[in-house]
C-alpha positions in Angstrom: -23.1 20.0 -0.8 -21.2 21.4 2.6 -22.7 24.4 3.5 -20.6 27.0 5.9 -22.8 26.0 8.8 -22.6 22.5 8.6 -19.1 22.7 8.6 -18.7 25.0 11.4 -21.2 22.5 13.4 -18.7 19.3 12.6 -15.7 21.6 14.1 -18.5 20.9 17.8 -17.9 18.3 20.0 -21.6 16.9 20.5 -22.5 17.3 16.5 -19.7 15.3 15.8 -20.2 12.2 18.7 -23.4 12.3 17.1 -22.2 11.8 14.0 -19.7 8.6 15.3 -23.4 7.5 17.0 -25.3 7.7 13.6 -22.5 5.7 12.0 -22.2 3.0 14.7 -26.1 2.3 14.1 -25.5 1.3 10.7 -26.2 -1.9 9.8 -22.9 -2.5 8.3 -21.3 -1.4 11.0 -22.8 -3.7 12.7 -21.9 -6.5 10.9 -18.5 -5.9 11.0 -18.3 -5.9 14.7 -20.4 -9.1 14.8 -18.0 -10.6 12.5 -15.1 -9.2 14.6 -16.4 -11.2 17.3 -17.2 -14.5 16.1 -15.0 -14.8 13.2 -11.5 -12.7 14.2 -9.4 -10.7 12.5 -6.6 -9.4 10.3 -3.8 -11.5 8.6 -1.4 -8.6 8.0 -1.1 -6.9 11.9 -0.3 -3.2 12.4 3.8 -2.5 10.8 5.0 -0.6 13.7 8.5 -1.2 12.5 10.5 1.4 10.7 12.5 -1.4 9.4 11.0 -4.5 9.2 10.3 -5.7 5.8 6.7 -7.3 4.7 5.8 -10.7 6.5 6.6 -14.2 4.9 3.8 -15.5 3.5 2.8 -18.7 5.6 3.7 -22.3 5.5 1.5 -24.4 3.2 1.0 -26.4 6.7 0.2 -23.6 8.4 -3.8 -23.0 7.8 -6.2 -24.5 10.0 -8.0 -26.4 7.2 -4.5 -28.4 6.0 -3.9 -28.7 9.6 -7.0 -30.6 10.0 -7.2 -32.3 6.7 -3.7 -33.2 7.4 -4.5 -34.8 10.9 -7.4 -37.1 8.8 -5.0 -38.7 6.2 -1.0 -38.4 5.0 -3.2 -38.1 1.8 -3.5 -34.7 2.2 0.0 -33.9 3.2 1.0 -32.6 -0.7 -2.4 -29.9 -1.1 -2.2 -26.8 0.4 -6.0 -25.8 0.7 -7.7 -22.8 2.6 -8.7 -19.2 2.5 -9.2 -15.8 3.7 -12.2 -13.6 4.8 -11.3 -10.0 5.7 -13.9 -7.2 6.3 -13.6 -4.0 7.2 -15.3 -0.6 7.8 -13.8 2.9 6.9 -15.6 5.8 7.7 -13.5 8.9 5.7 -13.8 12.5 6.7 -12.6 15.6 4.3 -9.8 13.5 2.7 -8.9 9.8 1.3 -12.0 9.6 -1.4 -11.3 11.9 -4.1 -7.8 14.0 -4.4 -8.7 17.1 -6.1 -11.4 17.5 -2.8 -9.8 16.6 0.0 -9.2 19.1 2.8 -12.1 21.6 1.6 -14.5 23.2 3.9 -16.8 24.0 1.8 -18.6 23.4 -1.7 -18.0 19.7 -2.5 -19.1 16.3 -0.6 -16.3 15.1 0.7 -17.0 12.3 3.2 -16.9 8.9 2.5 -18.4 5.8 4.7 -18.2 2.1 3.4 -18.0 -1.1 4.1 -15.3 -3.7 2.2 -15.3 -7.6 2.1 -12.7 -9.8 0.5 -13.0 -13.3 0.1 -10.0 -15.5 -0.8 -9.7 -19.0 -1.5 -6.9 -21.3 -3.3 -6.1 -24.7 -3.8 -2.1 -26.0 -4.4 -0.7 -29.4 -5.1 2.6 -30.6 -4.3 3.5 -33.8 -5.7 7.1 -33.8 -4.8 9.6 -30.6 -4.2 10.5 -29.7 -7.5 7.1 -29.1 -8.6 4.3 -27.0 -7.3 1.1 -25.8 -9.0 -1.0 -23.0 -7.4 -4.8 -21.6 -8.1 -5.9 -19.0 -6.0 -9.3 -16.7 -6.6 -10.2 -13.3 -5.1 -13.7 -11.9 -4.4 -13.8 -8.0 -3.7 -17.1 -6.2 -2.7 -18.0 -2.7 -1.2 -21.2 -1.0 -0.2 -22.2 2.6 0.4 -19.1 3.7 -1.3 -19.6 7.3 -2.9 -16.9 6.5 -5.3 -17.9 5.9 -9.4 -16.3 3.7 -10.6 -15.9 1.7 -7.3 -12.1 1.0 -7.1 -13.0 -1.7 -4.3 -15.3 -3.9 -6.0 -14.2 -6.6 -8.7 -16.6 -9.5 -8.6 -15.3 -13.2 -8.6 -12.2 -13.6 -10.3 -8.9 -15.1 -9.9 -6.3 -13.4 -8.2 -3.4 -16.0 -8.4 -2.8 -19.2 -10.9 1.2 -20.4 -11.6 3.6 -23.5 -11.4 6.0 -23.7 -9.5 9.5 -25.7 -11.3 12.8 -26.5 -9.0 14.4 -27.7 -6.2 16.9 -25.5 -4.3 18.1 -27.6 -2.1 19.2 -29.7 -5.3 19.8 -27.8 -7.9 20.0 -23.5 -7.7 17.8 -22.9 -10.1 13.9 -22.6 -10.1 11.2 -21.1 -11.9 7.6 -19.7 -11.1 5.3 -18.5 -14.0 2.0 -17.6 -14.1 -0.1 -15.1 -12.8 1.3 -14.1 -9.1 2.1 -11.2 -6.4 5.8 -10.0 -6.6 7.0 -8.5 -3.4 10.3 -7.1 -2.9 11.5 -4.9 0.1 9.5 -3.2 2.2 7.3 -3.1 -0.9 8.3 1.2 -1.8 8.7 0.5 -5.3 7.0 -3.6 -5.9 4.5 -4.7 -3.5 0.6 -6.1 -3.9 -1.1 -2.8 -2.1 -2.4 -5.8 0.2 -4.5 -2.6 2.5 -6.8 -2.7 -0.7 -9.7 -4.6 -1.3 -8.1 -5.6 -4.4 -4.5 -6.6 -4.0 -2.2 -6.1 -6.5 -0.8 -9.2 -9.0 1.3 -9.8 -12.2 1.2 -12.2 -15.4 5.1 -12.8 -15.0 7.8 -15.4 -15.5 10.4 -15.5 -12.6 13.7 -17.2 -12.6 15.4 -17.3 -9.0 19.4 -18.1 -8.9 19.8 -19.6 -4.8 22.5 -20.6 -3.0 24.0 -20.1 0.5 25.2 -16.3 0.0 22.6 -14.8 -2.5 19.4 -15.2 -4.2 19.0 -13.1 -7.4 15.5 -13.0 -9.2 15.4 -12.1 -12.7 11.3 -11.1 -14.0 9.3 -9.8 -17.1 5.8 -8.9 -15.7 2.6 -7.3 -16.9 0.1 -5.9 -14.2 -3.1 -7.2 -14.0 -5.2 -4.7 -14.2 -9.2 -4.9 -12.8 -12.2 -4.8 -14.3 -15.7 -5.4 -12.4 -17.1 -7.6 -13.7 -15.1 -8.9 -16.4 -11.8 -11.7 -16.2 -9.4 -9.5 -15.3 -6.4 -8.6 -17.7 -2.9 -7.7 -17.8 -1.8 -4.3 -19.9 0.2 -5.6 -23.1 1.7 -2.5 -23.3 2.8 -1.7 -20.1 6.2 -4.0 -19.3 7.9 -4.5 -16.3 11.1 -6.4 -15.5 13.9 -6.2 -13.7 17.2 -8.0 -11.5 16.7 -8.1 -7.7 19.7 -9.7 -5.7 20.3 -10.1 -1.9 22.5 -11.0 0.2 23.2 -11.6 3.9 26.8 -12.8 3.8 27.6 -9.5 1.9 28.2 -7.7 4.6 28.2 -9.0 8.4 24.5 -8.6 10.5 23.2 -6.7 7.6 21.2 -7.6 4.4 22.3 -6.2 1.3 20.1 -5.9 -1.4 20.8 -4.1 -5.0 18.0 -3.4 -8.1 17.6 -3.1 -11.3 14.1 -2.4 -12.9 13.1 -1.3 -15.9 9.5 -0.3 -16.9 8.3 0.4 -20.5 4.8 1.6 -21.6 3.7 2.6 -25.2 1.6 5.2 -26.1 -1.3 2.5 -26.4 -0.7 1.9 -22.6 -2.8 4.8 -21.4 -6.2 3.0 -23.2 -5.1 -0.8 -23.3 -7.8 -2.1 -20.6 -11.3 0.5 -21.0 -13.3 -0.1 -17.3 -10.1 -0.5 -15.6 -10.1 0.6 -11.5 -6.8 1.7 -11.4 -5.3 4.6 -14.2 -3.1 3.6 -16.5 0.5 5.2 -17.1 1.4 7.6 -19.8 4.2 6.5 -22.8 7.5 6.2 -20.8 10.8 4.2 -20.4 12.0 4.5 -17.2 15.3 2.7 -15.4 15.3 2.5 -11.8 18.5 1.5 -9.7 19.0 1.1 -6.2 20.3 -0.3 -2.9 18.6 -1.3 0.1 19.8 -2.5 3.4 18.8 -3.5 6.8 19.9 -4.9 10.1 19.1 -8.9 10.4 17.1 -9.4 13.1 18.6 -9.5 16.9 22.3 -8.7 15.9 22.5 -5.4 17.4 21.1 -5.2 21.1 17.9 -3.7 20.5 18.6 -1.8 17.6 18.1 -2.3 14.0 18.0 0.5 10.9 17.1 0.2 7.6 18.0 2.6 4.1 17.1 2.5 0.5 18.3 4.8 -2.2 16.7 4.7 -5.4 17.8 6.8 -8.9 15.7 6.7 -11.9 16.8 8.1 -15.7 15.0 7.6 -19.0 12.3 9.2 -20.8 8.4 9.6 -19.6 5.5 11.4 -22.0 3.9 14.2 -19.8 0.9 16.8 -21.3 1.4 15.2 -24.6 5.3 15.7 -24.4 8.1 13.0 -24.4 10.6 14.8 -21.6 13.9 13.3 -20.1 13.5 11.8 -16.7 16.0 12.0 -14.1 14.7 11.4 -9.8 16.0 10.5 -6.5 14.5 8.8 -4.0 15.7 7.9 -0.6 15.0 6.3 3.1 16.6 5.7 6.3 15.2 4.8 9.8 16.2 3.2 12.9 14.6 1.4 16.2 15.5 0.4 19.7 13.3 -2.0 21.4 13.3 -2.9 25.2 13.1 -6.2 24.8 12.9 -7.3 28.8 10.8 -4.4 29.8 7.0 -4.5 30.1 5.3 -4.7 27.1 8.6 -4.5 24.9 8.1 -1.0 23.9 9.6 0.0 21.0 10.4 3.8 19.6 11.8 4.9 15.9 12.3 7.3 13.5 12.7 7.1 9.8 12.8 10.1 7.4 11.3 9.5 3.7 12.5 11.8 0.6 11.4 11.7 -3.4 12.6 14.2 -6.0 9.9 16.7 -7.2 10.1 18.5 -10.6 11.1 21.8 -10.4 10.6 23.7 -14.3 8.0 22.6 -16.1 9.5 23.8 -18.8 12.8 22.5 -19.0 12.5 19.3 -20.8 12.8 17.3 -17.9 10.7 15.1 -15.5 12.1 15.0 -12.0 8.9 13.9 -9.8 10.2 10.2 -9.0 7.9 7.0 -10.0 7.2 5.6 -7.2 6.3 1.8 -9.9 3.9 -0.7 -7.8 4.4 0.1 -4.4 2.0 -0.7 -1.2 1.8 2.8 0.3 -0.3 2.1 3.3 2.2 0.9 6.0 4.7 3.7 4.7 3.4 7.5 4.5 0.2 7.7 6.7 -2.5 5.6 7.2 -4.9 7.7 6.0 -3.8 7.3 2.4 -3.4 10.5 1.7 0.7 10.9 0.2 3.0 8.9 -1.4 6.3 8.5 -2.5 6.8 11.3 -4.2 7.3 15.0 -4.4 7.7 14.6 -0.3 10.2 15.1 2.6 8.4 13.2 5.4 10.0 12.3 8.8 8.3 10.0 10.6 8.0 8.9 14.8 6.6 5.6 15.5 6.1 4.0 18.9 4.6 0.6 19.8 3.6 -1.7 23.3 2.4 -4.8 23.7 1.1 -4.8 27.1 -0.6 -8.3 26.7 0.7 -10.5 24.1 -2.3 -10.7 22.1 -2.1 -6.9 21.8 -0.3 -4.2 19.8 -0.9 -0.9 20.2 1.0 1.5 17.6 1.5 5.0 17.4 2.8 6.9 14.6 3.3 10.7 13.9 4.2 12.2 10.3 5.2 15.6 9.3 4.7 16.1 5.4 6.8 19.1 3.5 6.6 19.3 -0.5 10.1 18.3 -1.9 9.9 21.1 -5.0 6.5 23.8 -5.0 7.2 24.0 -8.5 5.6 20.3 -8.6 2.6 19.4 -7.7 1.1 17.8 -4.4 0.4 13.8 -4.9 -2.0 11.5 -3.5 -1.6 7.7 -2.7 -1.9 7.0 -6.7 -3.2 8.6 -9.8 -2.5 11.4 -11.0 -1.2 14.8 -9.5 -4.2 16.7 -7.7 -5.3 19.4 -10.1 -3.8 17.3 -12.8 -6.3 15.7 -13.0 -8.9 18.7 -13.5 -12.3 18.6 -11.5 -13.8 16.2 -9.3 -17.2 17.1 -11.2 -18.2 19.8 -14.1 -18.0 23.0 -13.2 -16.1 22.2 -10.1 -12.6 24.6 -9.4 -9.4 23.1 -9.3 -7.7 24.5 -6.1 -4.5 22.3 -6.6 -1.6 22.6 -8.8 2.2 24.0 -9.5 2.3 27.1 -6.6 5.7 27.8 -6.2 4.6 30.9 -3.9 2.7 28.6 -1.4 4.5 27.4 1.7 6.1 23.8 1.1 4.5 22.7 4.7 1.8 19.8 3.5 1.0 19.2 7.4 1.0 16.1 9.8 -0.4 13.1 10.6 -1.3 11.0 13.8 -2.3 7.4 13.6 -3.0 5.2 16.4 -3.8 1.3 15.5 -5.0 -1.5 18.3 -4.2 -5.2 17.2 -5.3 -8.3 18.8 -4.5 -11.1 17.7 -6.7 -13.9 18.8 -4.7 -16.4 17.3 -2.6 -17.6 14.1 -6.0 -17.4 11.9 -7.4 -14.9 13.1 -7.0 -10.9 14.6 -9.0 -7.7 14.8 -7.7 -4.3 13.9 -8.9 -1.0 15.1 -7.5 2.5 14.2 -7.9 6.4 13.6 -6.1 9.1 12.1 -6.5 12.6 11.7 -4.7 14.9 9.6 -3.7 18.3 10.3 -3.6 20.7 7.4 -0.7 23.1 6.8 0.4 26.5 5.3 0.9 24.3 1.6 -3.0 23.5 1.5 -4.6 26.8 3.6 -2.7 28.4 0.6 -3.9 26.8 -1.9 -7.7 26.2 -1.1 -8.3 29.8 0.4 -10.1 30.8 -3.3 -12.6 28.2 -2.8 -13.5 28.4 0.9 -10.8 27.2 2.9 -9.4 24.4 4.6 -9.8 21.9 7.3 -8.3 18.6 9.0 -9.6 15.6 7.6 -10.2 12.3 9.8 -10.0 8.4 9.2 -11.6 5.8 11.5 -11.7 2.0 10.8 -12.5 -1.4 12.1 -10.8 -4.5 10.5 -11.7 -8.4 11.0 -9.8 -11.1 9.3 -9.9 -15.1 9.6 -7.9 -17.0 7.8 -8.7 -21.2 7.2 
């Protein structure tokens, strides 16, 4: 428990580079910065662009054990063999562990210090272009997490396993079924939540239509849901499919890209996997439309943009009650880039909005479903806010002033769409939905429509170096600045205060 001195004393200079000191002698610590320098680092780099969507995967060619099996005999030229290792240390200050306590000053344990390793390895065989099968396993481990249940630990278990059935370049047509990552976008509303220790995948069946001016994917999908310690399984009753169609012919320099996606859970949903790591949803039968578009890359001089609008209508069970469901959702951003100029420094700003419901009472839902999104990249990365109940503008700046590195800067301000509705983290439920962190612990958080609707900001800064195609390093910090919104609602139990993120991230890829 925080007591009102200790707090005070964190609010010090020296207490707290004392603090940072007793971290850094950590063993684990240590080992991550040992691994940083003699293994390397991160496969996904810092996102400093408003508009850029999520990076191809790479080349079946491209990992350093094909290239070298590759180099021994043409044998080899039809696997695709190799791996990831990925570690990384988050030390978590006041916010980011557990929802209903972040931001207090006093009364609760709120800090949170761990260390995460991920190990991935797959093997894929090729035997000519129309067919393609694919095996891929995940191990996901965390120590000195304060977190029960751990939601970043899932022992040995396999991540990926599908075929692969088609040649476009013959025929338009082609198939992939099996257990797989679906990423669409800039992964708002389907992505694998890669930032995770345990990436996001779904048991689905995917039919792609490809030709010269369009691709269209048509998929029925079950997440996958994780268990420690146990095969991991998909929820029967929660169903997701949908149409997802783009274009770059459409419309001159652009892509154009249009939705459809439909998810459906049954009552039985909300208890369908017990042990799971991530919460399961509540009855509902929601439609989601939408259009997204961006700039294609160097067709505008230095600029490029990007906007999605998404609508959602149906029907979604909420405190035991089947209400209609009706929500907006919408982005739009833009970036120069000085291409010629030292470092290529590049400036944007992007502005994020998602309904919130306003009467409880009415018989509706309006607080948008933000489905399977990866959050990280978009609203903070502290990992505080999602895509929902928010108006967020956001400034981000980047530099390379070495090739090897990227140094990002981002800056978000956070307002509540609707005080009626209440203020949500990354995923899960609402805060103060969800009652106490422990028993007899007050819930501060809830439906205030008296409170200011000023959440606060954010400041990120994030150093990639990227020693080479298979390996980079990652280094970054945030710190979160509290606003009216929470000072209102935690002054009954003790007040608030800014919460702070710092991590260290080493990836190699073979």
């Amino acid at each position: 428990m925080k007591s009102v001195s200790s707090t005070a004393l964190r609010c010090q200079s020296i207490p707290r580079l004392l603090a940072w000191i007793r971290v850094i002698r950590r063993p684990y610590f240590i080992l991550s910065l040992l691994a940083a320098a003699f293994v390397g680092p991160l496969a996904n780099g810092a996102d400093t662009y408003v508009t850029t969507p999520p990076p191809p995967a790479a080349a079946a060619n491209a990992s350093l054990l094909n290239t070298w099996l590759r180099d021994q005999s043409p044998i080899f030229n039809a696997w695709d063999m190799g791996g990831q290792i990925r570690a990384r240390y988050e030390i978590k200050e006041d916010g980011g562990s557990f929802p209903n306590r972040d931001f207090r000053r006093t009364g609760v344990d709120n800090d949170n210090s761990y260390f995460l390793l991920r190990e991935i390895i797959h093997l894929g065989y090729s035997p000519s272009p129309w067919f393609t099968i694919f095996a891929e396993a995940r191990d996901s481990s965390s120590t000195g997490d304060d977190r029960n249940p751990n939601p970043e630990s899932d022992q040995f278990d396999l991540h990926q396993a599908f075929i692969r059935l088609g040649d476009p370049a013959k025929f338009p047509l082609t198939a992939k079924i099996g257990r797989q990552e679906l990423i669409y976008g800039e992964e708002r509303l389907i992505g694998t939540a890669d930032w995770g220790n345990i990436p996001r995948v779904f048991d689905a069946a995917k039919l792609r239509f490809e030709n010269p001016v369009l691709w269209l994917d048509a998929f029925a999908s079950r997440v996958v849901l994780p268990v420690d310690h146990h095969f991991n399984m998909p929820n029967d009753y929660d169903w997701f499919s949908g149409l997802y169609a783009s274009s770059s012919a459409l419309i001159p320099k652009q892509e154009t890209q249009l939705y459809f996606l439909s998810r459906n859970a049954s009552a039985q949903a909300a208890a369908a996997v017990p042990g799971s790591l991530v919460s399961l949803p509540s009855a509902r039968d929601i439609l989601t439309f939408g259009l997204r578009v961006r700039s294609l890359p160097g067709q505008w001089n230095g600029w490029d943009y990007a906007a999605e609008i998404a609508g959602q209508l149906g029907s979604i069970n909420v405190s035991n009650r089947r209400l209609d469901h009706e929500a907006l959702a919408a982005t739009a951003g833009g970036c120069y880039t000085w291409a010629k100029a030292f470092g290529s420094p590049r400036i944007g700003l992007e502005y994020n909005f998602a309904s919130g419901d306003h009467d409880s009472t009415d018989g509706k839902n309006q607080t948008f479903d933000n489905l399977f999104p990866s959050n990280h990249r978009l609203y903070g990365y502290m990992d505080l806010i999602s895509w929902r109940n928010i108006h967020n503008p956001r400034l981000t700046a980047s530099i390379k002033p070495i090739p090897p590195l990227l140094l990002t800067v981002d800056y978000h301000l956070f307002w509540l769409a609707d005080t009626h509705d209440f203020f949500y983290p990354i995923t899960g439920p609402a805060r103060g939905a969800s009652g106490p962190a422990a028993p007899g612990e007050p819930v501060s958080y809830g439906r205030n429509p008296q409170f200011s609707s000023f959440v606060g900001s954010e400041l990120d800064l994030d150093a990639t170096y990227t020693v080479n195609r298979w390996a980079n390093l990652r280094i970054g910090y945030g710190h979160f600045f509290v606003g009216d919104y929470i000072r209102d609602s935690l002054a009954s139990v003790g007040g608030a205060t800014d919460a702070d993120f710092l991590y260290i991230q080493t990836t190699f890829n073979f």
